[in-house]
GUTI-208254 format. One record per residue: residue number from 1; x, y, z of N, C-alpha, C in turn. Coordinates in nm, 2 decimals. Layout:
GUNU seq  neast nnorth    nup caeast canorth   caup  ceast cnorth    cup
GUNU NUM      X      Y      Z      X       Y      Z      X      Y      Z
...
//
This chain:
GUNU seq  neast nnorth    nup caeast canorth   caup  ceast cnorth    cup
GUNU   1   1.72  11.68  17.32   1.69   11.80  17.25   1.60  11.76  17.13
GUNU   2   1.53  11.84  17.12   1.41   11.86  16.99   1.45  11.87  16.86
GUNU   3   1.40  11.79  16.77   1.47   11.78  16.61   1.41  11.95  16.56
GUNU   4   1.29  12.01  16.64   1.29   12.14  16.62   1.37  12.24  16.70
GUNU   5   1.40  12.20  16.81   1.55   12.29  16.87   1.65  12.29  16.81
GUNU   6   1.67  12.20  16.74   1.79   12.17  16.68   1.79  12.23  16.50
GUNU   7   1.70  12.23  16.50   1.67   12.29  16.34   1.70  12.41  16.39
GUNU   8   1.60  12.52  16.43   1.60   12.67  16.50   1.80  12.69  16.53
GUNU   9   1.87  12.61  16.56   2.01   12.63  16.62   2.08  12.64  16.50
GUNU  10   2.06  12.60  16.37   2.13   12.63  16.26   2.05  12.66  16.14
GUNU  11   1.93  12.73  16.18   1.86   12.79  16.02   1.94  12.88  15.97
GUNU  12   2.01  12.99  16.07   2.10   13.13  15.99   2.22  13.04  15.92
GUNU  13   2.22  12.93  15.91   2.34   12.85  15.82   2.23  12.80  15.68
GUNU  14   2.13  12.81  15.61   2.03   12.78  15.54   2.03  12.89  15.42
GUNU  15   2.08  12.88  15.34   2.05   12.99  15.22   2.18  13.08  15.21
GUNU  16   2.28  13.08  15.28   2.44   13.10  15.24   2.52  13.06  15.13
GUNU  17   2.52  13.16  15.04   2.60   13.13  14.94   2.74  13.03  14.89
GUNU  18   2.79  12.96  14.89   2.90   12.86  14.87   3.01  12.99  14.85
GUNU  19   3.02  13.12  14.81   3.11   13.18  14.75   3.18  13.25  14.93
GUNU  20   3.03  13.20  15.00   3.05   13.26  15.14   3.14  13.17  15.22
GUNU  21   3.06  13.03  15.23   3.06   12.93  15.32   3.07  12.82  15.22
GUNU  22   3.24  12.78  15.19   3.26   12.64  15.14   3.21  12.52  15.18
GUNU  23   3.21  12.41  15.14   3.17   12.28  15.22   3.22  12.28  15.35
GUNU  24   3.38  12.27  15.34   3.42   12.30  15.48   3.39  12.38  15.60
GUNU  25   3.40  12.53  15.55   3.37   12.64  15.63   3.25  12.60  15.69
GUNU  26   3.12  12.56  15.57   2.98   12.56  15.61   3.01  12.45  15.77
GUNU  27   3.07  12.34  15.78   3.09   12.25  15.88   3.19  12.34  15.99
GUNU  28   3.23  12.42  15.93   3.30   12.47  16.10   3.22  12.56  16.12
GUNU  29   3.12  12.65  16.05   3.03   12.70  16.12   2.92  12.67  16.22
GUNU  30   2.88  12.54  16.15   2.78   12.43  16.24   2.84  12.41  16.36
GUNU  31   3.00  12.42  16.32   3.02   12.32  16.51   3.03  12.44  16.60
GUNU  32   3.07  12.53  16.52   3.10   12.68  16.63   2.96  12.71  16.71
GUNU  33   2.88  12.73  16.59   2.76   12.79  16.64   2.67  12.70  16.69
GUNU  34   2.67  12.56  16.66   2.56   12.48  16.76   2.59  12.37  16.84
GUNU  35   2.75  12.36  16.83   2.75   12.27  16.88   2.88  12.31  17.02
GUNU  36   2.95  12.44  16.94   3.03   12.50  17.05   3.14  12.42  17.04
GUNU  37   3.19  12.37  16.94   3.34   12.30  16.90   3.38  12.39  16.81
GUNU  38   3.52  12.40  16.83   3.56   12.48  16.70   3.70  12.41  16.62
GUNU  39   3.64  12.34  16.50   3.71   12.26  16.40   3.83  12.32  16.37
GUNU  40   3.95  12.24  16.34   4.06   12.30  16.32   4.05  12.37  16.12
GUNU  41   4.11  12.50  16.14   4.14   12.56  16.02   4.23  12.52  15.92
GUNU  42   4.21  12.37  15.87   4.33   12.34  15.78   4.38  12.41  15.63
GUNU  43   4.46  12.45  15.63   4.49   12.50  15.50   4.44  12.47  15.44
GUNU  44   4.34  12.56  15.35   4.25   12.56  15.21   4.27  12.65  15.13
GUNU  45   4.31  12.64  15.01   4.37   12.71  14.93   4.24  12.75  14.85
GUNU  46   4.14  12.83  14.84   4.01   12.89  14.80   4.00  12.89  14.61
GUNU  47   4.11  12.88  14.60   4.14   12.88  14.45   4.16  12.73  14.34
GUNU  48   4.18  12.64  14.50   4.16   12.52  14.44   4.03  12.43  14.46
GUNU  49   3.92  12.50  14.52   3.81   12.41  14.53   3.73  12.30  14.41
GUNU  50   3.76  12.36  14.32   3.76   12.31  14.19   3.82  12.14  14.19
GUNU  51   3.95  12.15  14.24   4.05   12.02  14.23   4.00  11.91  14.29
GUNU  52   3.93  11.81  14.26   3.86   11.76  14.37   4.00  11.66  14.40
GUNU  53   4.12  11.64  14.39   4.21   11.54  14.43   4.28  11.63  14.52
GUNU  54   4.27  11.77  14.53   4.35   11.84  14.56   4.25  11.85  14.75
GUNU  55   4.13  11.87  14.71   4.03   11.86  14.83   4.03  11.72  14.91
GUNU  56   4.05  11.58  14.77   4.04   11.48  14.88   4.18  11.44  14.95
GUNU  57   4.27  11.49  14.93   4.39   11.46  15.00   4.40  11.62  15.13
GUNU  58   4.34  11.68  15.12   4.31   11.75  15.28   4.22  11.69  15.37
GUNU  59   4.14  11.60  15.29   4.01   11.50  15.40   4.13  11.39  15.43
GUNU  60   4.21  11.38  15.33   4.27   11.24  15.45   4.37  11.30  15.54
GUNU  61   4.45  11.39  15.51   4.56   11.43  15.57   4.49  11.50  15.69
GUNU  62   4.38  11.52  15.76   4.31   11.58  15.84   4.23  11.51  15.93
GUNU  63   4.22  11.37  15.88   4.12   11.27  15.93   4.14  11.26  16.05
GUNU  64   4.24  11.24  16.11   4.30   11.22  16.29   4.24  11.28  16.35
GUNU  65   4.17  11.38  16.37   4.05   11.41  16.48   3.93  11.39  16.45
GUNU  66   3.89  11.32  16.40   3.73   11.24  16.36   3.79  11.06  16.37
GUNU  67   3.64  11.03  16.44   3.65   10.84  16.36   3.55  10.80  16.28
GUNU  68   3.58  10.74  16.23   3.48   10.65  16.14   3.33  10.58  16.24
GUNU  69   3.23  10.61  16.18   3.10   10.55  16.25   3.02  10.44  16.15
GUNU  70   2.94  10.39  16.18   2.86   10.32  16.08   2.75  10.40  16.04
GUNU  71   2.70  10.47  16.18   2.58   10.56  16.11   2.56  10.65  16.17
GUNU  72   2.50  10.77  16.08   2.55   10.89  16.18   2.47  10.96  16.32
GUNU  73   2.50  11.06  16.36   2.40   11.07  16.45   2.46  11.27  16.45
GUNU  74   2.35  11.30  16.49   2.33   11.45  16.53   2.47  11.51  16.54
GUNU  75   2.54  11.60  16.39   2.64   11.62  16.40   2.77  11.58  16.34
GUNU  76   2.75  11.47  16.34   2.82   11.39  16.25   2.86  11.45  16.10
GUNU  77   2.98  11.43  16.03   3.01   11.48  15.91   3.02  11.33  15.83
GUNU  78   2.97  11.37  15.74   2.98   11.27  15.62   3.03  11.37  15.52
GUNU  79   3.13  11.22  15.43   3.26   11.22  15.27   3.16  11.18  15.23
GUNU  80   3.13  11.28  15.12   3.07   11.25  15.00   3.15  11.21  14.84
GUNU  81   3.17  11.13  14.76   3.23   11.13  14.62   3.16  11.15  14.54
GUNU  82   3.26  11.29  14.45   3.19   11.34  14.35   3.30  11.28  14.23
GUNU  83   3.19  11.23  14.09   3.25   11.16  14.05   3.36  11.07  14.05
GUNU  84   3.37  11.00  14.14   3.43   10.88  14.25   3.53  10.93  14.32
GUNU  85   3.56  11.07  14.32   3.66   11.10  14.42   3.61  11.17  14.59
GUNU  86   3.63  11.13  14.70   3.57   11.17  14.83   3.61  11.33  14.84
GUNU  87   3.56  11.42  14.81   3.61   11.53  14.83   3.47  11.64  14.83
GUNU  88   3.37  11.59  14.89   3.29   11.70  14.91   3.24  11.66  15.07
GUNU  89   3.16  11.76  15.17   3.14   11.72  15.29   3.02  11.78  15.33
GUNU  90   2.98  11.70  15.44   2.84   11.76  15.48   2.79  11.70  15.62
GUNU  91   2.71  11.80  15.68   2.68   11.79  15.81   2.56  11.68  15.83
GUNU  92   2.53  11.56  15.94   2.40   11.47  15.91   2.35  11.58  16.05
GUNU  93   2.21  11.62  16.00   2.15   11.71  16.14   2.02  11.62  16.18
GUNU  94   2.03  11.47  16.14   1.87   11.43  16.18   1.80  11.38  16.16
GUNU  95   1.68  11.29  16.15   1.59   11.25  16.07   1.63  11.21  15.92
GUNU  96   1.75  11.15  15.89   1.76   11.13  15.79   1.79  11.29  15.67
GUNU  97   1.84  11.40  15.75   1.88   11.53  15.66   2.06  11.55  15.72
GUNU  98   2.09  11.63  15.58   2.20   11.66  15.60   2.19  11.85  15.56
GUNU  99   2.31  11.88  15.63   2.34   12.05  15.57   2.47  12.04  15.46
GUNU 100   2.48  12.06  15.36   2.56   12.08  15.27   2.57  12.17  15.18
GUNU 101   2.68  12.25  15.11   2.67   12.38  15.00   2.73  12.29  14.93
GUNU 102   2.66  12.39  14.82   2.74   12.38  14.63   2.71  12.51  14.59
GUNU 103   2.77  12.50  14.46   2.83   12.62  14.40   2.67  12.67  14.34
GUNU 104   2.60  12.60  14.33   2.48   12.61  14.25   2.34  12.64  14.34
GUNU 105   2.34  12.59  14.44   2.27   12.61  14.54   2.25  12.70  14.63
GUNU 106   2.39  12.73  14.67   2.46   12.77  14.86   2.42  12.65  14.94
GUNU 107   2.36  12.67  15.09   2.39   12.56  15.18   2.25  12.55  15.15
GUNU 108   2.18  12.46  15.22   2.07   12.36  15.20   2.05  12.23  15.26
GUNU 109   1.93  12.21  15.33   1.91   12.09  15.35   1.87  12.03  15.23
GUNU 110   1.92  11.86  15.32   1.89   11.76  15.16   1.84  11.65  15.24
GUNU 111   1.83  11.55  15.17   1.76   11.37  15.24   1.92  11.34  15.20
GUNU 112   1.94  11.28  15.27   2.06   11.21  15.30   2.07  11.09  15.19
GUNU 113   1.89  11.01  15.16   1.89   10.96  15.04   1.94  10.95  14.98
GUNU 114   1.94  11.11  14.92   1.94   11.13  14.80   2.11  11.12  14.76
GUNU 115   2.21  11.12  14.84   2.33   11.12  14.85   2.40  11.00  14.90
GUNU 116   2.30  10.87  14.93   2.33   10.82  15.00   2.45  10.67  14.91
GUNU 117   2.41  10.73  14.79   2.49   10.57  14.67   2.64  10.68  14.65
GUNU 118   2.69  10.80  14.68   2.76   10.85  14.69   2.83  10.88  14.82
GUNU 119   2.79  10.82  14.97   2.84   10.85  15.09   2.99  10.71  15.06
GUNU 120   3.09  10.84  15.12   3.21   10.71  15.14   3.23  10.71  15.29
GUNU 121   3.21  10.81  15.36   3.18   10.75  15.56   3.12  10.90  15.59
GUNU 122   3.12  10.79  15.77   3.06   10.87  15.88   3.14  10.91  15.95
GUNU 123   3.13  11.04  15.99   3.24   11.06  16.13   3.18  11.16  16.24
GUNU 124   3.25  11.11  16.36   3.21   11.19  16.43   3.38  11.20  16.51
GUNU 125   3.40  11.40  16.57   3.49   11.41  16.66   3.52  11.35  16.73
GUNU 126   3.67  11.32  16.78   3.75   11.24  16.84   3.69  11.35  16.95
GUNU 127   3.60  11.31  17.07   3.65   11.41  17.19   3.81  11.37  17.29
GUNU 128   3.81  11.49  17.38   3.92   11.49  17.42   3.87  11.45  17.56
GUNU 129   3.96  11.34  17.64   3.93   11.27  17.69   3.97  11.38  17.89
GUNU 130   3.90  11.33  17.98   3.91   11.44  18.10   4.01  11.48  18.17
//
């Protein structure tokens, strides 16, 4: 598939407010809509996104259906640490970009670069086996 097929399959995720589409949410919309997986809904309490200890202990207590990669590939979610704690997330879609929201922004591509002294891993879904 075409790094422009593949753009075109998630532009209506580009310019979404964060108030709309959390970090999280923004990643289970990606998998619904382009990739036809649908992420489990773990309890997120909308009132604590603020908490970042309170966020990174739902990335570990959730980890069991993703593994750890060295590098990502089409789809893949990367832990980002915000001021040294792992609790923000974001989609790698390619060429070195990722899809991620903030509060300041909404969703947005970025260079993965630019995030990259703050990546704490790669993952990709555990598939289920035939």
């Amino acid at each position: 598939m075409s790094t422009a097929v593949k753009y075109g399959s998630y532009s209506h995720l580009i310019g979404v407010s964060y108030d709309t589409l959390n970090c999280w949410q923004l990643c289970q919309k990606f998998y619904s809509s382009v990739l036809s997986i649908n992420l489990s809904d773990y309890f997120f309490d909308p009132n604590y996104t603020e908490d970042k200890n309170y966020v990174n202990s739902l990335i570990r207590a959730n980890d069991q259906d993703f593994h750890k990669v060295k590098s990502p590939q089409f789809g893949d979610l990367i832990t980002l640490r915000i001021r040294g704690i792992e609790c923000h997330i974001a989609v790698y879609v390619g060429n070195g970009l990722i899809l991620h929201t903030q509060k300041k922004t909404g969703s947005v591509i970025d260079r993965l670069s630019r995030w990259q002294p703050f990546v704490a891993g790669y993952y990709s879904i555990k598939k289920e086996s035939p």
